[in-house]
N, C-alpha and C positions, 0 to 999 in steps of 0.2 A: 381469518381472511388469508389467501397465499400471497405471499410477495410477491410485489410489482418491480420489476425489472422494464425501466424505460431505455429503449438502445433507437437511439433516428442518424442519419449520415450527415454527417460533418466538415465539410470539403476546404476549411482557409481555417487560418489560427489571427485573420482578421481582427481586431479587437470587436471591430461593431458585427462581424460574420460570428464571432465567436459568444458574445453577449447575448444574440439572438439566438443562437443554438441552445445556449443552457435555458433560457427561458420557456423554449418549446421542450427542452427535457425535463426543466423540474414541472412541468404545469401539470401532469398528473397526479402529482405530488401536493398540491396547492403550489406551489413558487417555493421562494428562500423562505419564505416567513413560515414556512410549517415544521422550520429546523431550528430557527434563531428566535429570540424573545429577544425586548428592546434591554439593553446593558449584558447581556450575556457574552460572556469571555470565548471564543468560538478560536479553537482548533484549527489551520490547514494544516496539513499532513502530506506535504506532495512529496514524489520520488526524487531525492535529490543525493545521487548516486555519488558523482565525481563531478570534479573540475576538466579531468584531464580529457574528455571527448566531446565539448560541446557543438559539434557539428552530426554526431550521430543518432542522435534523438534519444540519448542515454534516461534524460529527466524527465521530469513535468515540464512543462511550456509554461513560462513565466505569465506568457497572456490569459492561458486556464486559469492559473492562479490568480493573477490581477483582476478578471471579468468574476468570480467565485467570490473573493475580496472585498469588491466592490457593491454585490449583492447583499452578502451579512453585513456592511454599513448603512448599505439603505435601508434593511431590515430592521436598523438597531444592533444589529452587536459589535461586540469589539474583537474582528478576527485577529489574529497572529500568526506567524507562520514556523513551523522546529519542525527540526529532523535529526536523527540523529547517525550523523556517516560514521563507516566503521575508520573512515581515516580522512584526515580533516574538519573543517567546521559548518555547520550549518550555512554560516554567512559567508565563509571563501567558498564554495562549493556554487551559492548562489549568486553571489558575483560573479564567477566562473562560466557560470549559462546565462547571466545574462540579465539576470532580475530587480538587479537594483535602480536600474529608472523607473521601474514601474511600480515597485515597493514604496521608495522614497517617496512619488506622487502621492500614495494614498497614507503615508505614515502610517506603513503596516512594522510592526516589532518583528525580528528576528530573534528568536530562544534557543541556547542550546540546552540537552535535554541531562534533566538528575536523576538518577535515581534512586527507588524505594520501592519496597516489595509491599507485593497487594496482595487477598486472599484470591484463590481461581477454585472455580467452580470444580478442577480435576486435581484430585489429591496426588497424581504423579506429578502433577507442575504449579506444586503449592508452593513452590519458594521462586517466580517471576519475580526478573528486577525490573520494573517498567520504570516509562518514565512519568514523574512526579506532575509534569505539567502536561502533560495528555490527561492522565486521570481526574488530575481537579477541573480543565478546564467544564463548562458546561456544557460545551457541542464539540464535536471531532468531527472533523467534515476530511473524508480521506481522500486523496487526488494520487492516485496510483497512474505508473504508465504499463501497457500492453506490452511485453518484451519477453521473449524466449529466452532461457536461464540453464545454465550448464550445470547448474548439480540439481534443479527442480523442474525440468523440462520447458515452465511458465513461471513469470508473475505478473501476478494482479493485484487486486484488493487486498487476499488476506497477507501475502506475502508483503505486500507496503507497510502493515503494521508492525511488522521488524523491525521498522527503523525508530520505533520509540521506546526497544528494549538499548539501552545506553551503549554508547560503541563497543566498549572491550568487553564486555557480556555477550556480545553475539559471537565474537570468538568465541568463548566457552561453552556458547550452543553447541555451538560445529563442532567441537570437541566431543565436550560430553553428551550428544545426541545423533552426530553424523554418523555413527557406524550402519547406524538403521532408520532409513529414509521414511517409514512411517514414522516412529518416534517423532524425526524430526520433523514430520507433515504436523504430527498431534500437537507438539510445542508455538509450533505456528500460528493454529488453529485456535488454540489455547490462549492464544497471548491477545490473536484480532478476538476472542469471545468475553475475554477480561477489557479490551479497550471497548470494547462496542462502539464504532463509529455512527453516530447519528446521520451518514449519507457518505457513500460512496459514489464519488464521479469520474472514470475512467479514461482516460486520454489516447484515446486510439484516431487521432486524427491522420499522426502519423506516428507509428509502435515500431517496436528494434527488432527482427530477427535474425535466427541463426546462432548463431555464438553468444546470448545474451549474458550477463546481463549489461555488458558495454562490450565485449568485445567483435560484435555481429554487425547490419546495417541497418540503417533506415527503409521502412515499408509504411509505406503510403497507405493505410486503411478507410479512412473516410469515417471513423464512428467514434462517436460519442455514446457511453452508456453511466444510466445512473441506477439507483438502488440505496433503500433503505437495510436491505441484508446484503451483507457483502458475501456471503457464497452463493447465495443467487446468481449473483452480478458475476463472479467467478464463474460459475457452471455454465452462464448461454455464453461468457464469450469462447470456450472452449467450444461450444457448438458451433459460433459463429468462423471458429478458423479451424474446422473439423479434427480437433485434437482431441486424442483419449485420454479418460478424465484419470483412469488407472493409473496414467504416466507423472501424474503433477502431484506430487505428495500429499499438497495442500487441501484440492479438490477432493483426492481420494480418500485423507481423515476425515475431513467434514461429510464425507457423506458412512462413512463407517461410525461416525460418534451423530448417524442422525440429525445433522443440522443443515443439511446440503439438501434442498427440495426435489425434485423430476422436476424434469424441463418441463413436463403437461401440467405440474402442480403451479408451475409459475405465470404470476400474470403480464404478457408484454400490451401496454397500451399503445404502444407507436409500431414499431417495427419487432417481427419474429426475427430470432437468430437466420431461417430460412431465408429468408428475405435479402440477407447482406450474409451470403455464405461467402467466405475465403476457400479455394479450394487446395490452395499452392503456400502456404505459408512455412516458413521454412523454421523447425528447428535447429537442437544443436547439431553436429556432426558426432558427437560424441562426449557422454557426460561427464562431469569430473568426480569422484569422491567428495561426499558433503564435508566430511574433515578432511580435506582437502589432501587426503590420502599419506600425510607425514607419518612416520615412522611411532613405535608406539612407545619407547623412550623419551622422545619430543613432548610427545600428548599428556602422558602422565608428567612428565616435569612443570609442561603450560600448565595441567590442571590443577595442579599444585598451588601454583600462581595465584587463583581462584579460589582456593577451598574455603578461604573467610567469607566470601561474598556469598557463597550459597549456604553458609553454614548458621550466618546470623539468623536472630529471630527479626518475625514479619514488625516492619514499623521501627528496624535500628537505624536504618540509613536517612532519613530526612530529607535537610536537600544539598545532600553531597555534590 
């Protein structure tokens, strides 16, 4: 069957506007309950960047989260919500935009994230340190935000799944993988194919551009989009804000490692990318170096830093 990619317009982050939106997105999907089983341990995974911008539309919207929450409860599961920032914590991060009344209501758990290397399907990035409670949990339910990003042009879906490779590992991405922006696309790639999120739901109510991935503005999109494949769900919204797909590392491995569909191969039950074209959406002004271009005495001494963590065998870390 080709993946369904549901994308409908989304105009208020309302709680009862926003509850009724996901319910018209996931219902080609069956609802929540075709992701969740009753006692299942379920995953959010939402973009919770920084503290330091919450007026810019840096993160997920606490009410995505909340109304998403709220569903895998009724459904039966036991959602929770981790992330893992490359500075600060899960829980100052989310207090910081805003989420803790609405957490609290539903006595959702906040996790920071451990990690432990898994085996991956690609023997160049056989030694992933992901994190520990993403993988065990039973459902990953990923809540990515729309935002233009200065060393990857975009992120979305798969780029959201970085945040459960544990903070000071994704330094050592940028490090050891920044010099060459595929590389760095496949590692990407590689890590959302290893987590497999059982539903991606995208936050484009209102998405960041420009200078992403905090330092740009808020742009008012109007969309909602969901998706059992997260590079689906990746590929029409690039269609949808006429961006080439060439330009985004993430989009352009996945579709080099064949797992990225044709826009014609994909099924949209609600709205076509067509339908809700952006024609003016603003990237960056100009990219930065994915290793954020330091000097290469720097690089090799940080990597240094590191050489235990990539060097151990798969299954020594536990739950560091």
């Amino acid at each position: 069957m080709p993946p369904a990619v549901s994308l409908i317009r989304a105009n208020s982050y309302d709680l009862t506007n926003v509850r009724a939106s996901l319910e018209t997105l996931l219902s080609p999907f069956g609802g929540m309950v075709s992701f969740v089983k009753r006692g299942d341990r379920v995953l959010l995974k939402p973009n919770l960047l920084t503290g330091a911008r919450p007026t810019k539309e840096c993160v997920t919207r606490p009410e995505l989260v909340y109304c998403v929450a709220k569903m895998v409860q009724e459904a039966g599961g036991k959602p929770f919500l981790g992330d893992g920032p490359a500075f600060g914590s899960a829980l100052g991060v989310a207090k910081a935009n805003g989420y803790l009344p609405l957490i609290n209501e539903l006595n959702l758990p906040i996790v920071e994230f451990h990690g432990k290397r898994y085996e991956t399907v690609s023997e160049q990035f056989n030694h992933l340190l992901l994190s520990k409670e993403a993988m065990d949990a039973d459902a990953v339910i990923n809540l990515p935000k729309v935002k233009s990003h200065v060393q990857l042009t975009m992120t979305m879906g798969v780029k959201n799944l970085f945040g459960c490779v544990p903070g000071k590992m994704k330094a050592w991405w940028h490090m050891e993988a920044g010099k060459d922006a595929n590389r760095f696309g496949e590692m990407l790639v590689e890590t959302a194919r290893a987590i497999n999120p059982d539903l991606t739901i995208l936050d484009g109510i209102i998405g960041h551009e420009g200078n992403g991935p905090s330092g740009g503005e808020p742009r008012f999109l109007g969309i909602l989009g969901a998706s059992q494949d997260v590079f689906a769900l990746d590929r029409s919204i690039l269609s949808i804000l006429n961006v080439d797909p060439s330009l985004v590392p993430t989009v352009a491995a996945s579709q080099r490692l064949g797992l990225c569909p044709e826009l014609a191969a994909i099924d949209f039950p609600h709205l076509r990318p067509a339908d809700i074209q952006v024609s003016d959406w603003k990237l960056p002004e100009a990219l930065v170096p994915i290793d954020f271009g330091l000097p290469r005495v720097i690089q090799s001494t940080f990597k240094h830093l590191y050489i235990r963590f990539i060097k151990e065998p798969i299954g020594a870390y536990g739950d560091r």
